[in-house]
C-alpha positions in Angstrom: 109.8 84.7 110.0 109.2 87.5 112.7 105.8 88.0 114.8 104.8 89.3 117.8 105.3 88.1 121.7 102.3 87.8 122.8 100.4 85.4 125.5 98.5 82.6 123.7 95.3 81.6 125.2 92.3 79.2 125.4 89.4 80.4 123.6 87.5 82.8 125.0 84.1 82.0 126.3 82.8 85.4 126.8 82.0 88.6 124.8 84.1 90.8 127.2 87.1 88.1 126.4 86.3 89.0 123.0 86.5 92.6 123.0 89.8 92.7 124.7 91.6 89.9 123.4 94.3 92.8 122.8 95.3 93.6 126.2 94.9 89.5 127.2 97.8 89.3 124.6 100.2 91.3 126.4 98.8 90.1 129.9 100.8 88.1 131.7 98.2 86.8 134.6 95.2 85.4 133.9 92.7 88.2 135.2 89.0 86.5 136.1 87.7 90.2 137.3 84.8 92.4 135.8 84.6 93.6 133.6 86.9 91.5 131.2 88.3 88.0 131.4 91.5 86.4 130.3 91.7 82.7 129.9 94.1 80.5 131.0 97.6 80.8 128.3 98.1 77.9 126.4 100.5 75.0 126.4 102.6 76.6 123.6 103.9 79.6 123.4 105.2 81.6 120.7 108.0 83.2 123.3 109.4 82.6 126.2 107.6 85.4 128.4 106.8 83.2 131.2 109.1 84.5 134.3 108.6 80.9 136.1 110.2 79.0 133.4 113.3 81.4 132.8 111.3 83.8 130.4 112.0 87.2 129.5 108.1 89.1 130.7 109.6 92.4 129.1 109.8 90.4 125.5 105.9 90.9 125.2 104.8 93.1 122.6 108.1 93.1 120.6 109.1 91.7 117.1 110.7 88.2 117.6 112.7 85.8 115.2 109.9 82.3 115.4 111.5 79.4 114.3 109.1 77.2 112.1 107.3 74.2 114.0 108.0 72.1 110.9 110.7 71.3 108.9 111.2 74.0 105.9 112.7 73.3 102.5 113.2 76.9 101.9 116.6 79.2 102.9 116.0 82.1 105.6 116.2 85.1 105.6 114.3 85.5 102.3 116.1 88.4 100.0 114.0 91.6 99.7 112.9 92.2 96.2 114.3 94.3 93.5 112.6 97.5 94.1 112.4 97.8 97.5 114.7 99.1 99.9 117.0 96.5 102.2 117.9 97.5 106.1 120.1 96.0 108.7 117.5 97.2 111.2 115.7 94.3 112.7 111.8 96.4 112.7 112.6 96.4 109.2 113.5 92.8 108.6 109.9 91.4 109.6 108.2 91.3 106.1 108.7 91.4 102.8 108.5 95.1 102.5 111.4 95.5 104.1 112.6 99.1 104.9 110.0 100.0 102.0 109.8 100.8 98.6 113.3 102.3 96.8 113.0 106.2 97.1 112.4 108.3 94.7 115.1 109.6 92.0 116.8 106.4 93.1 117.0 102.7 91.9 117.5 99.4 93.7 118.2 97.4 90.5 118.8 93.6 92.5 117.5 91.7 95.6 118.8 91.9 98.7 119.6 95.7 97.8 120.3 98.0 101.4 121.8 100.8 100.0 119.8 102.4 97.2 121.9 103.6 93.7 121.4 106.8 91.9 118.9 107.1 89.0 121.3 106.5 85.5 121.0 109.4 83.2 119.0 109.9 80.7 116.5 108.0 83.2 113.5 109.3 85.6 112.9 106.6 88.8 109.7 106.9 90.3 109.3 105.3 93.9 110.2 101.2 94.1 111.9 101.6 90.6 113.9 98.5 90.2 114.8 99.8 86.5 115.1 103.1 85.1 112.7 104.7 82.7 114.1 106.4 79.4 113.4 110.2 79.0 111.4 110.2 75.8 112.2 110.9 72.7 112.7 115.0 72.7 114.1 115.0 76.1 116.7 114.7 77.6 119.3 115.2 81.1 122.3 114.1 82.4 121.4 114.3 86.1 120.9 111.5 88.2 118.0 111.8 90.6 114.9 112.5 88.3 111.9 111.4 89.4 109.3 111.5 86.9 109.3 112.4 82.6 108.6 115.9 83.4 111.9 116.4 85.2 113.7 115.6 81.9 114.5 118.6 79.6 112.5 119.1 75.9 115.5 119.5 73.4 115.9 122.9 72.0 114.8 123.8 68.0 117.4 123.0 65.8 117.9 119.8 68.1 117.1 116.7 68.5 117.4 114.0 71.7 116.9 109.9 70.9 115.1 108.4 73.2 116.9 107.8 77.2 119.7 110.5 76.3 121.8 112.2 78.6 122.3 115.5 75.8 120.5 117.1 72.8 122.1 116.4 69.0 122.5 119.7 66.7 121.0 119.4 63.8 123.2 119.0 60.6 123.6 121.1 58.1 121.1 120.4 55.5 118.1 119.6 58.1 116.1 121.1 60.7 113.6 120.6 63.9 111.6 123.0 65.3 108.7 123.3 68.1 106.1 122.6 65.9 107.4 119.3 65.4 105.8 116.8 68.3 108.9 114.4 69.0 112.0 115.6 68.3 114.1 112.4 67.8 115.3 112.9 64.6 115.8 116.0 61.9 114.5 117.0 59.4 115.8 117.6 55.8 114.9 121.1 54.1 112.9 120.9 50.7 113.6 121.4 47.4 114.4 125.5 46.7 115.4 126.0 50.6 118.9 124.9 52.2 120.4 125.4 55.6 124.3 125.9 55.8 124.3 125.6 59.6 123.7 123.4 62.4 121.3 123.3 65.0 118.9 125.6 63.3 115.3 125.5 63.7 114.0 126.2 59.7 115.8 126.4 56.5 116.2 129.2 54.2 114.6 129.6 50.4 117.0 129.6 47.9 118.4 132.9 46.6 118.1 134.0 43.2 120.0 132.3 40.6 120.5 129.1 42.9 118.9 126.0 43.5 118.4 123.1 46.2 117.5 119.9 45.0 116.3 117.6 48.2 118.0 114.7 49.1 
């Protein structure tokens, strides 16, 4: 796991050791002036900062890799989740939100994802989406970075589109959809006495006279 360099101390034993227990973290003498106080550090360290014993002073303040104090039954590093975005960057390595959550029109489907896939079509991917959301039924798009429903497109009258499609359906012959109908998914067969000999029309036509249309 990552953490800080910083100067461990003794407890503090005043209220102005209190108040800037901050800058005593990234102090590397102990200061016994007004108006604050820094105790002495302790025996162990989380880094090696201290200049007398071969430390690095310059490492205090900055994200460091701290090895456990007890034995771990667990494998590091620990995978990002699916969902959020991977990095080879080390200030992005120190939790387990990672470089973030995946963006927006985009999908990071497994763990240990760094480079983020386009959204599949027919699908809208919000921010951290780990699995694409179908366009609902009456919508539809083929392109590949939506983020929300609303991007995808309402299908046209005298179509339909299924739910997660990537392009609207005519209408048969026969049947019809129109804008008055809420979800267009599926079509609609004309009624007895009208008929519709074309496709991807959005009403059929009454019978003429001397004909008839039985409904199927």
């Amino acid at each position: 796991p990552n953490a800080r360099c910083e100067v461990y101390r003794e407890a503090c034993a005043y209220a102005a050791c209190l108040e800037h227990r901050g800058d005593c973290a990234l102090a590397i003498a102990a200061v016994g002036q007004p108006p604050w106080y820094c105790p002495e550090p302790t025996v162990v360290q989380p880094c090696n900062w201290d200049s007398t014993r071969g430390g690095d002073p310059s490492l205090l303040g900055k994200s460091i890799y701290q090895l456990p104090l007890l034995p771990v039954d667990q494998d590091f590093p620990f995978a990002c989740a699916a969902g959020i975005l991977g990095s080879a960057d080390p200030t992005s390595q120190s939790s387990s939100a990672c470089a973030g959550r995946c963006p927006a029109g985009r999908q990071c489907p497994e763990e240990a994802t760094f480079k983020a896939l386009p959204c599949d079509a027919g699908h809208y991917c919000p921010e951290g989406t780990s699995v694409p959301l179908p366009c609902r039924a009456g919508t539809y798009s083929n392109a590949t970075d939506l983020v929300a429903a609303s991007d995808c497109t309402d299908a046209d009258p005298g179509y339909i589109a299924t739910t997660g499609a990537t392009q609207q359906t005519a209408c048969a012959k026969g049947s019809y959809t129109n804008t008055s109908i809420v979800t267009k998914d599926s079509c609609t067969l004309c009624d007895s006495g009208t008929y519709q000999d074309k496709s991807g029309m959005a009403a059929c036509k009454p019978c003429e006279a001397g004909t008839y249309a039985a409904s199927e």
